[in-house]
Backbone as CSV, one residue per row, in Angstrom:
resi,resn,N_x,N_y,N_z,CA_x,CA_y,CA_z,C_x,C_y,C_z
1,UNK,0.857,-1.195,0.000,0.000,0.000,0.000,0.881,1.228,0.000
2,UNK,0.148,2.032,-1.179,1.313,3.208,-0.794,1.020,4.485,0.295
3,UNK,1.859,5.419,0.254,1.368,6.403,1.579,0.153,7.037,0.796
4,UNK,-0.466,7.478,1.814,-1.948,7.946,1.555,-1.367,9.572,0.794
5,UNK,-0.733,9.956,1.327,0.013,11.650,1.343,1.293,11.541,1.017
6,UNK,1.725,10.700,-0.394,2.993,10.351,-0.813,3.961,11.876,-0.566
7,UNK,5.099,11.126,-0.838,6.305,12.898,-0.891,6.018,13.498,-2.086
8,UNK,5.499,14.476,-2.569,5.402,15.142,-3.874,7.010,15.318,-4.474
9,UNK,7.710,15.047,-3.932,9.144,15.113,-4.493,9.434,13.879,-5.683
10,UNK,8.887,13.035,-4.874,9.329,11.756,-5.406,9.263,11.292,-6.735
11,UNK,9.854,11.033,-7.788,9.250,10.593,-8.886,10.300,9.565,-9.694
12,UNK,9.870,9.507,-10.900,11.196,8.736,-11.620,12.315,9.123,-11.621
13,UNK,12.832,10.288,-11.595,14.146,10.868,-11.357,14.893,10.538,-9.943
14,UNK,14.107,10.322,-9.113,14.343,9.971,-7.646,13.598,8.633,-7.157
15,UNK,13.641,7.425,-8.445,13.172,6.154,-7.776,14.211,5.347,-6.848
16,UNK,14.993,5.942,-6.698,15.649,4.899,-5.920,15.321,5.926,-4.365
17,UNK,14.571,6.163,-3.730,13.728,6.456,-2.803,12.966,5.584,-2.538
18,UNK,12.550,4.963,-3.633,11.544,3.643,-3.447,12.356,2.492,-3.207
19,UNK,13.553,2.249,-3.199,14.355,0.920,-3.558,14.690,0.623,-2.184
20,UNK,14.699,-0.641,-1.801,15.046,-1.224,-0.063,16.265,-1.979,-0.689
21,UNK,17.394,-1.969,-0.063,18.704,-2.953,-0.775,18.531,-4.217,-0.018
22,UNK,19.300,-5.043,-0.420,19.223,-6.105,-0.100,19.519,-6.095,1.270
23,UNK,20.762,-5.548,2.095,21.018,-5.252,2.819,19.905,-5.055,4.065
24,UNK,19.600,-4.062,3.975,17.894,-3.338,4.670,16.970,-4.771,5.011
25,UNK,16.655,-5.383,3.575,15.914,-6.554,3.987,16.853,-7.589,4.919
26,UNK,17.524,-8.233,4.892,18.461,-8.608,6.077,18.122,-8.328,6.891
27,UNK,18.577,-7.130,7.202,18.478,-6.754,8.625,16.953,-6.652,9.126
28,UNK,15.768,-6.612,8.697,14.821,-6.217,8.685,13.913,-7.975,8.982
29,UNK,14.527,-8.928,7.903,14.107,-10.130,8.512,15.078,-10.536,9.963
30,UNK,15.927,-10.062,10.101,16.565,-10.325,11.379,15.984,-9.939,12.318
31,UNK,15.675,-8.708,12.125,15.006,-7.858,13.652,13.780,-8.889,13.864
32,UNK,12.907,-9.021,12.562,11.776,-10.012,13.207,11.769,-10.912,13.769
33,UNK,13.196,-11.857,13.098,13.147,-12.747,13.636,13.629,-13.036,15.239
34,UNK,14.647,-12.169,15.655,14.669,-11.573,16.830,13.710,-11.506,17.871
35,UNK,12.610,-11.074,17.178,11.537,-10.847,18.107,10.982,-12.246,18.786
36,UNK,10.590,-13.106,17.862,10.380,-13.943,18.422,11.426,-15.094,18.640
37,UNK,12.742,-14.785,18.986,13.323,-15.664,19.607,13.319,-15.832,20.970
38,UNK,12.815,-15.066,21.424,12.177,-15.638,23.093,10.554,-14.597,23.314
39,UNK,9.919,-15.296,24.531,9.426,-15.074,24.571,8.874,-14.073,25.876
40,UNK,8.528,-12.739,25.162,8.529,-11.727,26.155,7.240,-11.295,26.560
41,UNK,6.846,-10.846,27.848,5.672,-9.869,27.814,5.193,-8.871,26.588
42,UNK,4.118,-8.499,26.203,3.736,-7.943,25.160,3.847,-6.962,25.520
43,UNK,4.139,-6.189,26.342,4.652,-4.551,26.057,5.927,-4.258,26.373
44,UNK,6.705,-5.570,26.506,7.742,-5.428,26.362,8.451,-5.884,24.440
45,UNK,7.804,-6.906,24.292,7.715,-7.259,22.966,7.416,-6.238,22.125
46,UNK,6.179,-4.677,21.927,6.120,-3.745,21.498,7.262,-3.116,21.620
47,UNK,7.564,-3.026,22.647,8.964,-2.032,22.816,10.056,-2.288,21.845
48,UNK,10.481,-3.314,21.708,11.714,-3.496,20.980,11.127,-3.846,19.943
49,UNK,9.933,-4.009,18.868,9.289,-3.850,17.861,9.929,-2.243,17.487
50,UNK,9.344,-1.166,18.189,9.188,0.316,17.894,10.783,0.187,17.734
51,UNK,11.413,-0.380,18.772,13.017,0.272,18.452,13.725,-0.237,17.177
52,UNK,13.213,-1.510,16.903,13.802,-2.046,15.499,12.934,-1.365,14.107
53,UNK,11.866,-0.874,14.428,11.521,-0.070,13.328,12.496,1.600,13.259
54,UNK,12.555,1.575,14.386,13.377,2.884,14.495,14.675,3.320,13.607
55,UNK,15.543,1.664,13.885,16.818,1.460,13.798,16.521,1.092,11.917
56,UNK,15.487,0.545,11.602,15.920,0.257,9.926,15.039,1.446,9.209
57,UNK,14.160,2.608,9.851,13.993,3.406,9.169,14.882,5.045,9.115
58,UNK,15.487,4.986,8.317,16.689,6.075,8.035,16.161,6.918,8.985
59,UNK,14.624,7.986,8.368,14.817,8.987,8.693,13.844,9.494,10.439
60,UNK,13.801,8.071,11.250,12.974,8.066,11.778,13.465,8.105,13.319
61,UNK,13.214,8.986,14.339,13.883,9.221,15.137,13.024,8.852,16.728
62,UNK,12.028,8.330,16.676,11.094,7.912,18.069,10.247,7.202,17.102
63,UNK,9.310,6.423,17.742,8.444,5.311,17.784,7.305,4.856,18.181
64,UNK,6.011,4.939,18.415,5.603,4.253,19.602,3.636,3.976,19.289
65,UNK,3.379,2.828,20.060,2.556,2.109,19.059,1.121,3.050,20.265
66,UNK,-0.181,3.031,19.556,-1.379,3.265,20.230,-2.364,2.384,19.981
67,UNK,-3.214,2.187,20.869,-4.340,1.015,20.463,-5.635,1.669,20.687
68,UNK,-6.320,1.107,19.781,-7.748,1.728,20.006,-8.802,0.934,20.451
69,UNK,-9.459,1.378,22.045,-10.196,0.906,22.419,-11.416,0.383,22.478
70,UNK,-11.999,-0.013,22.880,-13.831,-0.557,22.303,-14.529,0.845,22.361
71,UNK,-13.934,1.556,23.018,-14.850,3.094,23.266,-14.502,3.887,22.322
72,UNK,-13.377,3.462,21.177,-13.183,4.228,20.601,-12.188,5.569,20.698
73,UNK,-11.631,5.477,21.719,-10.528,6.150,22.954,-9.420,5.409,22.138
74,UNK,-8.257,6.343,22.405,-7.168,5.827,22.082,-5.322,5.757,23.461
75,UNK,-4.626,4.949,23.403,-3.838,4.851,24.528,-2.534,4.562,23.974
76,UNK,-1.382,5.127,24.482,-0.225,4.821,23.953,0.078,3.401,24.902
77,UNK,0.631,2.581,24.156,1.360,1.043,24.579,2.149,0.997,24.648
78,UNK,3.257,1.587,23.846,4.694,1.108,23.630,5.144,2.321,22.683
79,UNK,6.427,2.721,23.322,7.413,4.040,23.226,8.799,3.488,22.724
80,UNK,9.253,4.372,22.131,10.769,4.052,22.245,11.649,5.402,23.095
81,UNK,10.795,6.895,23.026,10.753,7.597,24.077,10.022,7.996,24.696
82,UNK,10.255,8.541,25.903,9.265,8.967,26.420,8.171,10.216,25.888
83,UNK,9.009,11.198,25.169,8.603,12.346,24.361,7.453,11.944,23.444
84,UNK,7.122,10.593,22.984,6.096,9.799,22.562,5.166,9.976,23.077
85,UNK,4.983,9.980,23.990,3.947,9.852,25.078,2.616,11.400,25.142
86,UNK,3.995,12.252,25.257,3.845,13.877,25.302,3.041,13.841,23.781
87,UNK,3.545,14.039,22.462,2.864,13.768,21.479,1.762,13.248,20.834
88,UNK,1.644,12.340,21.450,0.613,10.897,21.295,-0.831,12.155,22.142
89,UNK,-0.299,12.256,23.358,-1.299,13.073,24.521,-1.831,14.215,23.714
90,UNK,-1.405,14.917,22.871,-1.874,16.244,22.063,-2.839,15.353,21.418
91,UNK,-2.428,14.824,19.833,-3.692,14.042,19.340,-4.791,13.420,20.251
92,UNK,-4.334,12.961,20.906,-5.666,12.324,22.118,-6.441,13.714,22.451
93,UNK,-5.653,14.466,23.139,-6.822,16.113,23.160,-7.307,16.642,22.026
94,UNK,-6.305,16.783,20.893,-7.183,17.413,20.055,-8.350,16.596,19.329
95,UNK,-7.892,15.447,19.289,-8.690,14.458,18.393,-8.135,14.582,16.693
96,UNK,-6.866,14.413,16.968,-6.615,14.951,15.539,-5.222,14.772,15.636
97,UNK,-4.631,14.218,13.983,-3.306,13.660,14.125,-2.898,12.945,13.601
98,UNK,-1.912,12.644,12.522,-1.291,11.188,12.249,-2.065,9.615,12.494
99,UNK,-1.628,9.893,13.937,-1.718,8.060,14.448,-3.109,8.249,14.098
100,UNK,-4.172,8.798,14.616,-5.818,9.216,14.671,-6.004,9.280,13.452
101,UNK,-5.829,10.008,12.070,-6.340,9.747,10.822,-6.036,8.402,10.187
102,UNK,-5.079,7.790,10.586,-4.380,6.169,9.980,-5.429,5.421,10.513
103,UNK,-6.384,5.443,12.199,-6.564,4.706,12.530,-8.110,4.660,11.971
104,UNK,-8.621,6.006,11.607,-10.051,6.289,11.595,-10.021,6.013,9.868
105,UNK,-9.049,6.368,9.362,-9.161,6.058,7.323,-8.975,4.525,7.432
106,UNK,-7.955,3.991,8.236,-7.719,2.502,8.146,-6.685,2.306,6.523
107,UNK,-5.522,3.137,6.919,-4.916,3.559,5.576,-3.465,3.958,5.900
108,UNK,-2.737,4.392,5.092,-0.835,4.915,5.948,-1.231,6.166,5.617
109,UNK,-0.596,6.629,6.584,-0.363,8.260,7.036,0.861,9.071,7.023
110,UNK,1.629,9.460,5.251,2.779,9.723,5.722,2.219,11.122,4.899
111,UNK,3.051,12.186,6.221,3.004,13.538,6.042,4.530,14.410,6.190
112,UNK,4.780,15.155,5.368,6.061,15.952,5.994,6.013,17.124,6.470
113,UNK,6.245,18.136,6.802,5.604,19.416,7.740,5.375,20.361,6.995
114,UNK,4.838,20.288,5.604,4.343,21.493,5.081,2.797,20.406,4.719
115,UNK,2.466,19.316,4.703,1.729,18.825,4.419,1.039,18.652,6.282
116,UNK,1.860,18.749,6.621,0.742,18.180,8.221,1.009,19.415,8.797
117,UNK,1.214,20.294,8.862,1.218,22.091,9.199,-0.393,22.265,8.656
118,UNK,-0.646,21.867,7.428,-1.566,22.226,6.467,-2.845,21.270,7.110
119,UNK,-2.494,20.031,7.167,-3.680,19.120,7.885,-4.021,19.190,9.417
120,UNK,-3.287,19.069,10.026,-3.399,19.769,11.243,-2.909,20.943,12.603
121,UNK,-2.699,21.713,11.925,-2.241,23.051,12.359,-1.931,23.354,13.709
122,UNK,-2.937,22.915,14.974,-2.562,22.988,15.913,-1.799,22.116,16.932
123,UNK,-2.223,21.156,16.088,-1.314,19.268,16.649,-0.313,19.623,15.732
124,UNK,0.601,20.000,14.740,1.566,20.758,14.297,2.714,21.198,14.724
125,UNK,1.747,22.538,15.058,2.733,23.580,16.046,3.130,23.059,17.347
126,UNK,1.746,22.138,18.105,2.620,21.767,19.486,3.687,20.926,19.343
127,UNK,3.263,19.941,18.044,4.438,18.796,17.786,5.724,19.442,17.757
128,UNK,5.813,20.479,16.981,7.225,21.317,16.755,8.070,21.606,17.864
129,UNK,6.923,21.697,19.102,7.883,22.572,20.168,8.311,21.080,20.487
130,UNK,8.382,20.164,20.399,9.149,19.105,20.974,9.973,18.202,19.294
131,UNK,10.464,18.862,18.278,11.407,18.940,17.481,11.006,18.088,16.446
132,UNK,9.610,17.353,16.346,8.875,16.943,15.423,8.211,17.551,14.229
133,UNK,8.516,17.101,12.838,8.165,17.585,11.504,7.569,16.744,11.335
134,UNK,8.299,15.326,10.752,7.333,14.530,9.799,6.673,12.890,10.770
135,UNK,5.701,12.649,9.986,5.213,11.497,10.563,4.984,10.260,9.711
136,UNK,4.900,9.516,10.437,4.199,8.274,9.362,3.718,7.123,10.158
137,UNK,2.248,6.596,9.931,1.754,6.302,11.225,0.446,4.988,9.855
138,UNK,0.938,3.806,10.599,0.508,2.402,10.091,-0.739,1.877,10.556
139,UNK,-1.875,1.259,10.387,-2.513,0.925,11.102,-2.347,-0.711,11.432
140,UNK,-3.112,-1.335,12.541,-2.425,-2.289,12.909,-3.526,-3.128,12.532
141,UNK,-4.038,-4.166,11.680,-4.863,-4.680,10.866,-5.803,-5.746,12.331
142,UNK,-7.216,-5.695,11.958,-7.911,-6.540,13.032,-8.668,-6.823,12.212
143,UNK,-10.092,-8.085,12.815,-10.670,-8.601,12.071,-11.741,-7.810,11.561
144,UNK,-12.278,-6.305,12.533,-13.242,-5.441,12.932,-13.016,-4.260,12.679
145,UNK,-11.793,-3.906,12.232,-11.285,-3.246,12.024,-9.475,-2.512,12.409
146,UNK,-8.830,-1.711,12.859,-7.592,-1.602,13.094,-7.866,-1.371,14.587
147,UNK,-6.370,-2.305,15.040,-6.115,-2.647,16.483,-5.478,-1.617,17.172
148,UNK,-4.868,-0.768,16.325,-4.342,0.794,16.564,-3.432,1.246,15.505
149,UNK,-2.371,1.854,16.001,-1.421,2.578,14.535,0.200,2.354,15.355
150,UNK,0.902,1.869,14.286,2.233,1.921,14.736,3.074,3.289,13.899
151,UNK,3.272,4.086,14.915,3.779,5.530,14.472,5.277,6.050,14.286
152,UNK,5.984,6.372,13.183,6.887,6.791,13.263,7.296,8.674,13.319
153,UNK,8.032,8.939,14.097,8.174,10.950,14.293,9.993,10.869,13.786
154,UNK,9.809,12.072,12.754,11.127,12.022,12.468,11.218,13.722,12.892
155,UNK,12.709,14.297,13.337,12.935,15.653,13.196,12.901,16.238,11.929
156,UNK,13.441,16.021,10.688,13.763,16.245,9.548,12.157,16.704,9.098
157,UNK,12.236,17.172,8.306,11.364,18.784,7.179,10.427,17.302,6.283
158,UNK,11.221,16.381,5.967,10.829,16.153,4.568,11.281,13.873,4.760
159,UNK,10.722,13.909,6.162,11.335,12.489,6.869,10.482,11.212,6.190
160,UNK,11.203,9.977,5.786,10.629,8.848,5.754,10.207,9.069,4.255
161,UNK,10.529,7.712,3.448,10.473,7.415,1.916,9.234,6.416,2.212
162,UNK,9.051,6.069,0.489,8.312,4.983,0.249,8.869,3.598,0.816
163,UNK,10.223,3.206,1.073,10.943,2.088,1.659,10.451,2.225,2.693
164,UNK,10.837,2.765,3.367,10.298,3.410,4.683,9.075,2.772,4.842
165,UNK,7.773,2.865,4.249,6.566,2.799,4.331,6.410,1.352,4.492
166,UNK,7.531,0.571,3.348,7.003,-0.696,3.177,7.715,-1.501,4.196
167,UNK,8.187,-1.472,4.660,9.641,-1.829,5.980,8.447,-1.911,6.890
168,UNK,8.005,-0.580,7.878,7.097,-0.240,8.455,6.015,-1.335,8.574
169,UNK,5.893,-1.189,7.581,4.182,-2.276,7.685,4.707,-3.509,7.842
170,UNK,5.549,-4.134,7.527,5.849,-5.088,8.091,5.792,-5.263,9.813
171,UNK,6.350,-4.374,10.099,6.483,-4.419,11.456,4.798,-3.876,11.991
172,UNK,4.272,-3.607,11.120,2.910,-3.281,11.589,2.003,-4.490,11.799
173,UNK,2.308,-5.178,10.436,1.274,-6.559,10.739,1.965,-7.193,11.676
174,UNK,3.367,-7.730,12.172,3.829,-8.155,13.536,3.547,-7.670,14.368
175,UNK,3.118,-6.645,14.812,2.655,-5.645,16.048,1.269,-5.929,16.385
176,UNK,0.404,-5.880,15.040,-1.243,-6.768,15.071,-1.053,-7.886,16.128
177,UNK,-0.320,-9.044,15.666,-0.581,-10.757,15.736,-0.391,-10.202,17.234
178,UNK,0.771,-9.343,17.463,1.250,-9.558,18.963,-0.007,-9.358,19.975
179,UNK,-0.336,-7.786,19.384,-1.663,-7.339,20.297,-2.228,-8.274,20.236
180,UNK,-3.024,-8.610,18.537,-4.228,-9.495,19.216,-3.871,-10.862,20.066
181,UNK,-2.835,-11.512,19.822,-3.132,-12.760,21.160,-2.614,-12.107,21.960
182,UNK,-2.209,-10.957,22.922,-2.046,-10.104,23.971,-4.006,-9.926,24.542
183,UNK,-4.496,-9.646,23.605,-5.705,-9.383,23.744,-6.802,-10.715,23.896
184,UNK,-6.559,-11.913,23.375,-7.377,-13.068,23.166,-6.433,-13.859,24.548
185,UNK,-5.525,-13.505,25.048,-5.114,-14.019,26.013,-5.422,-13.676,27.122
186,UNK,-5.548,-12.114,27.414,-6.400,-11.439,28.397,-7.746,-11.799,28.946
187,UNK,-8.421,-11.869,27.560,-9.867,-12.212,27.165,-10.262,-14.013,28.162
188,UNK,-8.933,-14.818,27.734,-9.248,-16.016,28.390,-8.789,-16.075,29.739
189,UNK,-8.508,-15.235,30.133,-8.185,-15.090,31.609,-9.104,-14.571,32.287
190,UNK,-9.862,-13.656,31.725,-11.011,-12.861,32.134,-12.127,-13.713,32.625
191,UNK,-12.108,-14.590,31.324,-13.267,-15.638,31.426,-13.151,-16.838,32.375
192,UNK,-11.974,-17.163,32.597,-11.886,-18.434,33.752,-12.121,-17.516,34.889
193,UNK,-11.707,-15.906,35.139,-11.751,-16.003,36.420,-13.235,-16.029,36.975
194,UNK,-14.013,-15.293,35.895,-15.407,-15.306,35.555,-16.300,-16.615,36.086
195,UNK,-15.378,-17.189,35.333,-16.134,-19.225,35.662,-15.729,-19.330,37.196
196,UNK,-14.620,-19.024,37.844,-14.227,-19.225,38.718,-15.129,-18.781,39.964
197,UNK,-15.014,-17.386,39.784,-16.336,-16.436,40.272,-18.161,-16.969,40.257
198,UNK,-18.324,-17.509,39.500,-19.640,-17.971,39.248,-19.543,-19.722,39.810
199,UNK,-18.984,-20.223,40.156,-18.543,-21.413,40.696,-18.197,-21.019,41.836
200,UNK,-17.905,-20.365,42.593,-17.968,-19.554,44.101,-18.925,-19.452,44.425
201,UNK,-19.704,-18.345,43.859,-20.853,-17.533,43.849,-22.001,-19.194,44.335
202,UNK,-21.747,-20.165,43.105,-23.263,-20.799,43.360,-22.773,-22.023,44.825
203,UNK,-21.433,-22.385,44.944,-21.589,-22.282,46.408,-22.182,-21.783,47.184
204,UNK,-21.391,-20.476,47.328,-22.327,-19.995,48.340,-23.858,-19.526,48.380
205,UNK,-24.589,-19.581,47.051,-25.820,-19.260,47.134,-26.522,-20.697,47.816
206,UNK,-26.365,-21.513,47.049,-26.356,-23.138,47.840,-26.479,-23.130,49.218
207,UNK,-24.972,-22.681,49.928,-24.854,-22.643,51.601,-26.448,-22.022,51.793
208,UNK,-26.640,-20.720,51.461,-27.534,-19.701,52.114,-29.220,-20.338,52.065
209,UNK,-29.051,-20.955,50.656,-30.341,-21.666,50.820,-30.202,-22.891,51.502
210,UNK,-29.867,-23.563,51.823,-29.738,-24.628,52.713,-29.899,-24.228,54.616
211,UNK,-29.305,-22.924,54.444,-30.065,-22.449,55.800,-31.215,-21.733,55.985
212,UNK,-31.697,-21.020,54.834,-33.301,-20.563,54.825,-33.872,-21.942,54.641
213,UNK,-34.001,-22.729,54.552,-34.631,-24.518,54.332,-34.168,-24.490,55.767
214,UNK,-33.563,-24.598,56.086,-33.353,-25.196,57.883,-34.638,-24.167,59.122
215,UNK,-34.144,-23.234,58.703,-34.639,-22.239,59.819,-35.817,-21.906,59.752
216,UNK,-35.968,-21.591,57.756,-37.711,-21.197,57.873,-38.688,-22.513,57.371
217,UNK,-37.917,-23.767,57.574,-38.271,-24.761,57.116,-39.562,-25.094,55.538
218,UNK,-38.640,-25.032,54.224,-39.044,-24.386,53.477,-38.525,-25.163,51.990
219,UNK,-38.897,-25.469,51.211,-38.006,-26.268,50.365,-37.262,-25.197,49.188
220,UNK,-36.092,-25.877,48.485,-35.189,-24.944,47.831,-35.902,-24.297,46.955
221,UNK,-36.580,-24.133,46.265,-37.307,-23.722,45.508,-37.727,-22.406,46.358
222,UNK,-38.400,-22.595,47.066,-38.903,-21.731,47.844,-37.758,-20.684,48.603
223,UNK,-36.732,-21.149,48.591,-35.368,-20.396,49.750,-34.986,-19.946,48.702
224,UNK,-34.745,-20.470,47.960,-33.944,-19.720,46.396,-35.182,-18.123,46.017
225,UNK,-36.186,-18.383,45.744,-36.749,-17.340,45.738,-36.834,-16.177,46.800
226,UNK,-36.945,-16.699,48.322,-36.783,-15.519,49.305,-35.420,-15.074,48.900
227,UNK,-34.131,-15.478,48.572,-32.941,-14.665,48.258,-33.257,-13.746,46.883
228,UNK,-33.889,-14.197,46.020,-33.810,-13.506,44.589,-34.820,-12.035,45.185
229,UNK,-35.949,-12.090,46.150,-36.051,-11.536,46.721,-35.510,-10.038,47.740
230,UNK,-35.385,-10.893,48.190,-34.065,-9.776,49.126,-33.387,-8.688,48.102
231,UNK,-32.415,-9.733,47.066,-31.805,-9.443,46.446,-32.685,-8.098,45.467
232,UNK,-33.592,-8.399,44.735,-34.026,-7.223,44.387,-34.858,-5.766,45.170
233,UNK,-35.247,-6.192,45.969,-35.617,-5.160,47.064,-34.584,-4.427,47.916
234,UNK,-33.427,-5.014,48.199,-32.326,-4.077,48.570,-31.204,-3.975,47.445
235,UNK,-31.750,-4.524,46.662,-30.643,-3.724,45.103,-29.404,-4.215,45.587
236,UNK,-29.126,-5.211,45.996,-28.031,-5.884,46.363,-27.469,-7.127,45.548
237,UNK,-26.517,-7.567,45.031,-26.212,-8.758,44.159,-26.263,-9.873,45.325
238,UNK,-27.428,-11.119,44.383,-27.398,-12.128,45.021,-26.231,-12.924,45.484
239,UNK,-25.340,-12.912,45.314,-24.324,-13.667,45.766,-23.860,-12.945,46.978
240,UNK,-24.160,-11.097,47.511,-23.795,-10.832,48.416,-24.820,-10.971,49.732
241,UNK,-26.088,-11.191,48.850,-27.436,-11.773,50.078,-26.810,-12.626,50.620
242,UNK,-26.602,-13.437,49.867,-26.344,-15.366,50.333,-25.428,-15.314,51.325
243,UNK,-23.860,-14.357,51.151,-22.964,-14.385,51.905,-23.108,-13.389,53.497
244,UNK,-24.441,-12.700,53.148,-24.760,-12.067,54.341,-25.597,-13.576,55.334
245,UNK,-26.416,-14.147,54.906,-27.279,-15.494,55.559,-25.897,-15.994,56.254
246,UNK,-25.293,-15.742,55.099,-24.154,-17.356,56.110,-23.363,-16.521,57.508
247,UNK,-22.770,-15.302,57.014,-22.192,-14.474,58.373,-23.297,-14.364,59.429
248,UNK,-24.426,-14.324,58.830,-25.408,-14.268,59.747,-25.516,-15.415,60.597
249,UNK,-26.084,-16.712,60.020,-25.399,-18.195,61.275,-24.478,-18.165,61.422
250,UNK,-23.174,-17.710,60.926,-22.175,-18.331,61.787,-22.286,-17.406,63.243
251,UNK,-21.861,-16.137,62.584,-21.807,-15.165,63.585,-23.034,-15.881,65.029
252,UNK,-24.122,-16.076,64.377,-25.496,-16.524,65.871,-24.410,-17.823,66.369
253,UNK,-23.724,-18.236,65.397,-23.220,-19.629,66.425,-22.355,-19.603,67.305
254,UNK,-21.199,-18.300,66.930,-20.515,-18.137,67.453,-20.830,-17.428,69.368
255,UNK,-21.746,-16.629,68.911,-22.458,-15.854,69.931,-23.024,-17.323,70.906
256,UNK,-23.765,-18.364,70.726,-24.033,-19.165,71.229,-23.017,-20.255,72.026
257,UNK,-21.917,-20.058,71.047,-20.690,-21.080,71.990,-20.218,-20.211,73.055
258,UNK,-20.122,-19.112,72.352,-19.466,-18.147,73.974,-20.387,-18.148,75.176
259,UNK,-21.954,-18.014,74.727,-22.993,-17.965,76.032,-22.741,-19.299,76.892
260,UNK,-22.790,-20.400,75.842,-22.063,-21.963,76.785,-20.851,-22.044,77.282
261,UNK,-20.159,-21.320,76.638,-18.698,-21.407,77.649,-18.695,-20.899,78.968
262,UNK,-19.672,-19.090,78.832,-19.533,-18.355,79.977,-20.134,-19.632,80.922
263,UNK,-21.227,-19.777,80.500,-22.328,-20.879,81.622,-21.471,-21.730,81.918
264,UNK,-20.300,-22.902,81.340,-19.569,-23.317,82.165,-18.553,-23.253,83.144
265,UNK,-18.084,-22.301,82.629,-17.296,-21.068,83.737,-17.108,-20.731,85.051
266,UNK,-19.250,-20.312,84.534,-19.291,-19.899,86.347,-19.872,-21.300,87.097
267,UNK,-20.048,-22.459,86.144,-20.749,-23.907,87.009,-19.133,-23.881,87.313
């Protein structure tokens, strides 16, 4: 794919702007392969993603990936500086920006600073005061759409070629796979603890009816409903009714062994 906002410089006189040497690719299947030669936390794994895009794009001087949330909110993940962060935070206020148009076109975003002066003027000027001109900002491919944008900030007027672009995306669709099983791994953790939680929960709803059946002598059917009860009349989650019944006998039992102890005491 080419840049959405190619370099107007560029043309047949200057194709070897477009040309990656053999060299470049080398190093470029190395870094990947790098990546997954062990196996790291995923925002640590982003991290040295951004820095190896850093290191094989000439004109590219910071890094750092954002993901876009179910709300539609966006969050920086992974930096190669911190000054990333600062940057990233303007587009998030303004709503406007590089990483933010890549992610909302679902397209590459390369601009140089008479072209992104022109597109966004005030995310621009703040970018400048921290020594940023040009950008170029990837989106990170999902099934639903993009998982966020992997962003490059160069100082230079006129930063990042068509090589550039295609280098990049490489490391963009590796940055995808990572998030998403970062994300489908989360997801299954969520859910056992979930199962885990709901396998607690009907314990103890169990305990609680087994003592409304004792006390108000009553069959489950019937105890199960005085809790669903409760439960909606004090706007309380049933699983915290149930666990109030049970503090409730123990606590009376406890109160009852102490009254028999005192009584043996004073016999």
């Amino acid at each position: 794919m080419m840049p959405q906002y190619p370099d107007r410089n560029i043309g047949i006189a200057s194709s070897t702007r477009y040309f990656t040497s053999p060299s470049k690719l080398d190093a470029t299947s190395e870094a990947l392969s790098s990546l997954y030669s062990h196996l790291d936390p995923p925002t640590h794994f982003l991290d040295q993603l951004c820095k190896h895009a850093v290191n094989l794009a000439d004109d590219a001087h910071m890094a750092g990936i954002t993901a876009t949330e179910s709300d539609s909110t966006h969050r920086t993940i992974a930096t190669t500086d911190r000054l990333v962060h600062s940057v990233d935070a303007i587009q998030f206020k303004l709503r406007t920006g590089p990483a933010l148009a890549s992610a909302n076109s679902i397209s590459v975003v390369h601009a140089h600073s008479d072209e992104a002066s022109s597109r966004w003027p005030h995310f621009f000027s703040a970018a400048r005061t921290f020594g940023i001109s040009s950008f170029l900002s990837v989106p990170l491919p999902g099934h639903d759409g993009p998982l966020g944008t992997l962003n490059l900030y160069s100082r230079n007027n006129r930063g990042f070629t068509a090589a550039d672009v295609a280098l990049v995306q490489l490391f963009a669709i590796t940055a995808a796979y990572a998030l998403r099983n970062s994300q489908c791994l989360a997801l299954i953790g969520k859910r056992a603890a979930d199962l885990e939680l709901a396998l607690e929960s009907r314990g103890i709803i169990e305990q609680a009816k087994g003592i409304i059946m004792g006390t108000r002598h009553v069959d489950a059917d019937h105890a199960f409903s005085i809790l669903i009860q409760e439960s909606q009349k004090s706007n309380i989650k049933l699983r915290v009714i149930a666990q109030q019944h049970i503090a409730a006998t123990v606590g009376a039992g406890h109160a009852g062994t102490e009254i028999l102890d005192s009584r043996s005491a004073d016999n």
